[in-house]
C-alpha positions in Angstrom: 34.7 75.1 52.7 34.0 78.9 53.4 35.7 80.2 50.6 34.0 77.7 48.0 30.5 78.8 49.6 30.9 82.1 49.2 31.8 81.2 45.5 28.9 79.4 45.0 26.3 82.0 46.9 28.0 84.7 44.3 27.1 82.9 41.2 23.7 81.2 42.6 22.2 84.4 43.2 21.4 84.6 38.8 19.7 81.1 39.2 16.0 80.4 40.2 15.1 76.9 40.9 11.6 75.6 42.5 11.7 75.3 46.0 8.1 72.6 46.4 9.9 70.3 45.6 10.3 67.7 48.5 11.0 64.3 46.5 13.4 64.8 43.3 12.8 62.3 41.0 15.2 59.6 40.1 18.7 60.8 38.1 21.7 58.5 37.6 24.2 61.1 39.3 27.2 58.4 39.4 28.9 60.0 36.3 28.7 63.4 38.0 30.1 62.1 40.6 33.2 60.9 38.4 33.3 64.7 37.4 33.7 66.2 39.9 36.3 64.0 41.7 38.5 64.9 39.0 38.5 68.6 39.5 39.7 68.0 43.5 43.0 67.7 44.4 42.5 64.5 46.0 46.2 63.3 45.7 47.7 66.4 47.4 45.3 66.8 50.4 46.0 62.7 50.8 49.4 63.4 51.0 48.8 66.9 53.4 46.9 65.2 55.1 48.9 61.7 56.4 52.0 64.4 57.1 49.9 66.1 59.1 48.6 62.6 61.0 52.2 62.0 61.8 53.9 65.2 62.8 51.5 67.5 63.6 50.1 67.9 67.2 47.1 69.7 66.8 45.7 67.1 64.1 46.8 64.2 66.3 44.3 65.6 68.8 42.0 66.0 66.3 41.8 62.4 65.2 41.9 61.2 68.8 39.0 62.9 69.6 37.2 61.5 67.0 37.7 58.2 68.2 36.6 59.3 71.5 33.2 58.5 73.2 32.0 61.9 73.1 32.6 62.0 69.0 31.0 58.5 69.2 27.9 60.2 71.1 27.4 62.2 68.2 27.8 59.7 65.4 25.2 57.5 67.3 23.0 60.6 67.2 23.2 61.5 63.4 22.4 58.0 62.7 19.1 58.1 64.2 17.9 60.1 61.8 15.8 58.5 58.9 15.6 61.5 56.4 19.3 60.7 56.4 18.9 56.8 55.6 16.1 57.9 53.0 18.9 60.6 51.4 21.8 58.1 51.5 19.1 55.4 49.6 18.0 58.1 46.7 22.6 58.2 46.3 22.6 54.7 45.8 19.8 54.4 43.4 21.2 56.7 41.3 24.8 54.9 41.1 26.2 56.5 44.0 27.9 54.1 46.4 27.4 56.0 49.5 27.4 53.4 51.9 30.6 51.9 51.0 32.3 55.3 50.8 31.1 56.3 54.5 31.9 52.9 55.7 35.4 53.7 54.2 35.9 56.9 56.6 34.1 55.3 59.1 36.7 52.3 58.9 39.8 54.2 59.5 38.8 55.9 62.9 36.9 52.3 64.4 33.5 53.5 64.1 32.3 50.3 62.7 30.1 50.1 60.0 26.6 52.2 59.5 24.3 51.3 61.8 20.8 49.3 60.8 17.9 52.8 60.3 15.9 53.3 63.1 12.8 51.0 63.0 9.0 52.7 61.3 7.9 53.2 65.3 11.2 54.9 66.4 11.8 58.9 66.6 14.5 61.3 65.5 15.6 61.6 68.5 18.4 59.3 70.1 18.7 61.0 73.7 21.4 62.7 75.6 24.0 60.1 76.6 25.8 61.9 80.1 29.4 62.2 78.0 30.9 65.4 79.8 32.7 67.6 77.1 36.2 67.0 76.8 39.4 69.1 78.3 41.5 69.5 74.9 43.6 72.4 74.2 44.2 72.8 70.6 45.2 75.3 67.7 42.9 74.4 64.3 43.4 77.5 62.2 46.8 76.6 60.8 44.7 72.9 59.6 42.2 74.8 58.0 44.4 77.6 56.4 46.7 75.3 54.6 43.7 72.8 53.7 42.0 76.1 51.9 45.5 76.8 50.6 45.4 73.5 48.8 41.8 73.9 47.6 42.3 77.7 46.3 43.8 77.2 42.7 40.3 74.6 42.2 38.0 76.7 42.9 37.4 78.6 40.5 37.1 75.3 38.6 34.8 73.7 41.0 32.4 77.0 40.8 32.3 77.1 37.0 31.7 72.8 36.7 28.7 73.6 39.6 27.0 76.7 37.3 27.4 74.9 34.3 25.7 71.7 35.7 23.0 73.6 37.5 22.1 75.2 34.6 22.4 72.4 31.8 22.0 69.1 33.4 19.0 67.8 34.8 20.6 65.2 36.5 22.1 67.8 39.1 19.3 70.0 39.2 17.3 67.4 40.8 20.4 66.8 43.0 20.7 70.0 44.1 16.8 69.9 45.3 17.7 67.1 47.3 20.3 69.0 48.7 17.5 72.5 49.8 14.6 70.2 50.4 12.7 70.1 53.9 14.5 66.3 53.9 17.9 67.7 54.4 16.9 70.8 56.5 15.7 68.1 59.1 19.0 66.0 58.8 20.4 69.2 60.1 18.0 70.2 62.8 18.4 66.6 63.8 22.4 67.0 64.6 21.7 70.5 65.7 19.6 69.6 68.6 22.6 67.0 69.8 24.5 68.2 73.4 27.2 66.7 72.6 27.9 68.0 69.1 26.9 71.7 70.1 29.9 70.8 72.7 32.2 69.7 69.6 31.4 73.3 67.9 32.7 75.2 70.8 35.5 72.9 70.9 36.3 74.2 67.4 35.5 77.4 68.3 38.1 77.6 71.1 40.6 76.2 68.1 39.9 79.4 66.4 38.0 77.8 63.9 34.5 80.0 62.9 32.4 77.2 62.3 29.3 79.8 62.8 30.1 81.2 59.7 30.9 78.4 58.0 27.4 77.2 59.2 25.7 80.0 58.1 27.3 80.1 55.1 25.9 76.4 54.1 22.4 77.4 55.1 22.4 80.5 52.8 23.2 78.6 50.2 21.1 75.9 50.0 18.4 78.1 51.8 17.8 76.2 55.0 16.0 77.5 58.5 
């Protein structure tokens, strides 16, 4: 994730797009979406991945705690949000199924399907359930190293198809509005105001994960505050 940032900050910084722009209008991004599927190595971090599920101890950990009420906390937090709903909606009018493909993830750890948006008189915010941070003792790095290790021979791929598309096809421009609108900056703020998930990011931080940078490395790009 870090490294393909970086990548992406590097070549953005020829590139001037308006920023006023809080409501993209409709693109049919579905074909892109094909795209850019085919230039990640889907297969192999499948199969890294499942060997990892079953003989590694440090991933085990990780996908019990993310069936763990504290995770679930969070999840129930994020979903509160209705910029999120309204972003997920604008996918799926523009042939994206993103509903099904959450649900997919969402299926494999028991986190039920996407819960109903929050009603016209509700907030953003969901409250603090009492969850007390977990004890876990873990060791991330070595997941993240041999992920990027996977990812590292597409990047450069992945970079070029993202400049090309920025600058030739409308379809992603608007995309990519979505993506630094004031929408999207409040998704985040949203999650970022959660207990429980500012508890998960020192988990990861005690894993030797930098999840700072990699935060701050998202925000530059897409030029959030």
């Amino acid at each position: 994730m870090t490294t393909l940032t970086l990548c992406l900050l590097f070549g953005l910084g020829c590139h001037s797009y308006p920023t006023d722009q809080d409501e993209p209008t409709l693109v049919n991004l579905g074909e892109l979406v094909e795209e850019f599927q085919e230039l990640v190595p889907k297969k192999d971090l499948f199969i890294w991945f499942l060997d990892k599920a079953s003989n590694d101890e440090d991933m085990k950990k990780l996908l019990t705690y993310i069936t763990s009420d504290h995770f679930k906390a969070i999840d129930n937090h994020i979903w509160k949000s209705k910029n999120l709903f309204e972003f997920l909606n604008y996918l799926e009018d523009n042939d994206v199924k993103a509903y099904n493909s959450i649900n997919i993830f969402r299926g494999l750890f028991n986190l039920g399907e996407i819960p109903e948006p929050p009603s016209d008189n509700g907030t953003e915010s969901s409250g603090l359930i009492p969850i007390e941070k977990p004890d876990i003792q873990w060791e991330l790095k070595h997941l993240k190293d041999e992920h990027d290790k996977i990812m590292e021979p597409h990047l450069s791929d992945i970079a070029n198809w993202v400049f090309d598309k920025l600058s030739n096809n409308k379809d992603f421009q608007e995309f990519w509005e979505w993506l630094r609108s004031k929408k999207i900056q409040a998704v985040y703020h949203h999650i970022d105001e959660n207990e429980q998930y500012q508890e998960f990011l020192q988990l990861l931080r005690e894993g030797n994960i930098d999840c700072d940078k990699i935060i701050a490395t998202i925000k530059e790009l897409f030029e959030w505050k």
